[in-house]
C-alpha positions as CSV (number, residue, x, y, z in Angstrom):
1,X,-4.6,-102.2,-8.8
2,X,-3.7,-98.3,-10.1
3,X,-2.7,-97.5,-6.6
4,X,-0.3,-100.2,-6.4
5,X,1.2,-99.6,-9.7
6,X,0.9,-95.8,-9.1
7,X,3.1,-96.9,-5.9
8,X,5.7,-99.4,-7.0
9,X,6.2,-96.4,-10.5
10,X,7.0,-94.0,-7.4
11,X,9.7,-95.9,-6.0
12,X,11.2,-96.6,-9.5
13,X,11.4,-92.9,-10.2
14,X,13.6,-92.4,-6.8
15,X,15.8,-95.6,-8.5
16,X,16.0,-93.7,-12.2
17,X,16.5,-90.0,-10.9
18,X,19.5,-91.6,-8.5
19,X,20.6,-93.6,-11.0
20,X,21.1,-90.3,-13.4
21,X,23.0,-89.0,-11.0
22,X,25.3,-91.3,-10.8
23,X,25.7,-92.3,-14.2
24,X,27.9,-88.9,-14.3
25,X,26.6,-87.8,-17.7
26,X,25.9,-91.0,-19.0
27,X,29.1,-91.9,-19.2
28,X,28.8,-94.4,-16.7
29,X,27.3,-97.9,-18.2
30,X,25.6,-99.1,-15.2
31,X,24.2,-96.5,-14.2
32,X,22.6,-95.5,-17.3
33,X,21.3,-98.9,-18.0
34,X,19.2,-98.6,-14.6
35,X,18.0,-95.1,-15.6
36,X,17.1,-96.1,-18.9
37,X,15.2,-99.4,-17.7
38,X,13.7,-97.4,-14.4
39,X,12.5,-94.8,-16.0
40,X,11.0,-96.7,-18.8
41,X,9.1,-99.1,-16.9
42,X,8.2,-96.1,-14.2
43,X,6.6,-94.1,-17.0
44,X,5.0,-96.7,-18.0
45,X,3.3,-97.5,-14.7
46,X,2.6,-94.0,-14.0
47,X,0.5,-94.1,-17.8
48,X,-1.5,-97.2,-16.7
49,X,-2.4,-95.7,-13.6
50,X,-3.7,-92.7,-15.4
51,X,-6.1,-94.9,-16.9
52,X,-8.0,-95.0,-13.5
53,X,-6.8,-91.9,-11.7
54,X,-7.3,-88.4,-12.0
55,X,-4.3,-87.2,-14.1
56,X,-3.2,-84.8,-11.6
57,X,-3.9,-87.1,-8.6
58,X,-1.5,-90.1,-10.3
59,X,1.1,-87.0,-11.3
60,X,1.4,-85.7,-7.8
61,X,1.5,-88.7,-5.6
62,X,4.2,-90.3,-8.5
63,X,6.0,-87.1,-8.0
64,X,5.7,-86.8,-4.2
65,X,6.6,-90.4,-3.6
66,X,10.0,-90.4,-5.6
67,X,11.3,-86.8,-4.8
68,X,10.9,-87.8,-0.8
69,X,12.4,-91.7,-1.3
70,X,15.4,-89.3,-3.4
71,X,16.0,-86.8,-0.9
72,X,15.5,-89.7,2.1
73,X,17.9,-91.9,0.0
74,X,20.4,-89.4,-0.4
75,X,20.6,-88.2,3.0
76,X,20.7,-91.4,4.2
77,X,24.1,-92.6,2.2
78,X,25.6,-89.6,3.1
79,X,25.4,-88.1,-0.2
80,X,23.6,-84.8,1.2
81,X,23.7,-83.1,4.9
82,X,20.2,-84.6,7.2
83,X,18.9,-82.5,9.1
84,X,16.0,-82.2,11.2
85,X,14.6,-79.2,9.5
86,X,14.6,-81.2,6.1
87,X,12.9,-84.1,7.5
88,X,10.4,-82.1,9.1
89,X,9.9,-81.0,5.4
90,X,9.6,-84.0,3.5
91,X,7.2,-85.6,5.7
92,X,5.1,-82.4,5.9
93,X,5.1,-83.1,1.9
94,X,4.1,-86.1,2.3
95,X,1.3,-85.2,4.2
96,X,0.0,-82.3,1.8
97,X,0.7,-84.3,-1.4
């Protein structure tokens, strides 16, 4: 059950850390209301999880699973250049962790 909630807090850090882009400051309500809410609950999840897990086992596939879903999300809407080189990377760092 820690994996899977180590997991789903993963893909809600890729939701809060795109929503704080977006929310341009803060000043954007939406935006900021999905960081706020994302982040809590992905925090959370990433706490329970460290319940079970090793601390920096939880940390770094929590960390590893939202900074590739970003970088993936963001080169998929266009939002940064894709290139072969930089997917090579991400899923070489999903494979080291």
């Amino acid at each position: 059950m820690a994996w899977l909630v180590l997991v789903v807090s993963g893909l809600l850090e890729a939701v809060w850390v795109t929503a704080l882009g977006r929310s341009d400051g803060f000043s954007r309500p939406l935006p900021t209301v999905v960081f706020a809410v994302a982040s809590l609950v992905s925090l959370v999840g990433l706490a329970h999880a460290m319940r079970t897990l090793p601390v920096g086992t939880a940390y770094a596939v929590w960390v590893g699973i939202g900074a590739s879903l970003t970088a993936a999300y963001a080169m998929w809407s266009g939002e940064e250049p894709m290139s072969a080189l930089r997917i090579l990377l991400l899923l070489v760092r999903g494979f080291i962790g």
